[in-house]
N, C-alpha and C positions, 0 to 999 in steps of 0.2 A: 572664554567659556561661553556657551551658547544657552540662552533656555531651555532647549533640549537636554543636554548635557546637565545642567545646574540643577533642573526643578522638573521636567516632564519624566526624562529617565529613572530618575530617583523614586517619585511616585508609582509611576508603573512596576518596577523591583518590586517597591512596599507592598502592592496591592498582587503581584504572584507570592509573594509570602504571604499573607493572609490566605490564599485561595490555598493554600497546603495545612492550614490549620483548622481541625475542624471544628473549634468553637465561633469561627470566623460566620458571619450571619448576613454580611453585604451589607452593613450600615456606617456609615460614617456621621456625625453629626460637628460639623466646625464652625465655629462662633466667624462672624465677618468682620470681625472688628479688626484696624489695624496691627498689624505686629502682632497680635495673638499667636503666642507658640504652638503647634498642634506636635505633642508627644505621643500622639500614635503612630508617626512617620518615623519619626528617630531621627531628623534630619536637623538642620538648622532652617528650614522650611515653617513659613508663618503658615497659619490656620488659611488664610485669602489668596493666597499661592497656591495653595495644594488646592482649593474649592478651584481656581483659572485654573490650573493645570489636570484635572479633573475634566473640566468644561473640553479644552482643546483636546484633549488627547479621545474623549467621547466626540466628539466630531470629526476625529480622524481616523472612528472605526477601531479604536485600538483597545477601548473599554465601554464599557454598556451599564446604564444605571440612572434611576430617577432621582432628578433633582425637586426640590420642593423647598424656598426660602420663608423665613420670618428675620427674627433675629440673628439666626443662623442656617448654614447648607444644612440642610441634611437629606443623604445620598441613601439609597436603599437600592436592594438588588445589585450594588456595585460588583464586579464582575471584568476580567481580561475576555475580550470576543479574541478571535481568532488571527487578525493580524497582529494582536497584542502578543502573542503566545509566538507566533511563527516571528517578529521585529526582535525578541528576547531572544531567541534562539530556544525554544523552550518546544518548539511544535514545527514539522517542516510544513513549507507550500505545498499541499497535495497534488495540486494540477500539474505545478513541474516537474516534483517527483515521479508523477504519471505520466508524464513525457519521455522524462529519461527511462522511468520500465519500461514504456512502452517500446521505446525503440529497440532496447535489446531484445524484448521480447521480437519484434518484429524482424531482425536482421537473423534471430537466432530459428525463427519459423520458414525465412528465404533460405538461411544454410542448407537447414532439413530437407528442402527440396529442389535442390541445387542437381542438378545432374553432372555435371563436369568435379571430382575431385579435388583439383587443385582450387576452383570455385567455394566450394565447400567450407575448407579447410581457411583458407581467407576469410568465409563469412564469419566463422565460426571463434578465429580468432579475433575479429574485429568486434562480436558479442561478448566475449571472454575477456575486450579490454576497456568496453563498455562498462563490463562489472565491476572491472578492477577500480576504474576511475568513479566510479558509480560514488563512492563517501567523499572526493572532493566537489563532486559535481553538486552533490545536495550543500554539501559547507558554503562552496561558493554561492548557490543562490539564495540561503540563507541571508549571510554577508551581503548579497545584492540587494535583498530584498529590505533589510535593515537600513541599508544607505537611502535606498529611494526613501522609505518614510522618513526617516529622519531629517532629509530634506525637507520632504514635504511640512513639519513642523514648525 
């Protein structure tokens, strides 16, 4: 098992369930102390894990939120930014998404004004198979897009 796997993924889950609830306020408050259970996670995750795992995964763009210590973290504004939501598979990559529209849109605008029929009819189907593949294309670079981070972790 990996940190990633163990203790970062798990947190980031917990904190898209919260964002679906709307008594949820962005505040977290966990004592530092060692082994501290923190039962807002559900996990078998200590209160000091979840404040590191927190820390790394905001540094990796993946969540956004002010930290502020004494005796304990406490997180406000905690929040998934947008590669936390596209990593989940919760949100696609817009830019590639707009690549793959783009291009069908753009082979399907070469069709339209294609002079040669049998040209045409080729462009036309290779827009047509553009679309078709169009929902693995997005899966896959979701899936891609998940491994890179999770790498990078």
């Amino acid at each position: 098992m990996t940190t990633w796997s163990e203790i970062d993924e798990p947190v980031l889950r917990w904190l898209l369930d919260r964002e679906s609830d709307e008594e949820w306020k962005g505040r977290l408050q966990l004592p530092l102390r060692p082994s501290e259970p923190c039962p807002d996670i559900g996990t078998a995750l200590d209160s000091r894990q979840v404040d590191e795992a927190l820390k790394r995964l905001r540094g990796h763009a993946l969540v956004e939120g002010e930290r502020t210590e004494a005796n304990y973290a406490m997180w406000t504004r905690l929040r998934l930014q947008a590669h936390g939501l596209i990593l989940l598979g919760e949100w696609p990559d817009l830019d590639r998404v707009a690549s793959f529209s783009g291009l069908q849109a753009l082979i399907a605008a070469i069709a339209d004004r294609a002079e040669d029929p049998d040209d045409r009819t080729a462009l036309r189907q290779t827009a047509g198979t553009i679309g078709r593949l169009g929902e693995g294309i997005v899966e896959s670079t979701i899936t891609s897009i998940a491994t890179d981070l999770a790498q990078e972790l």
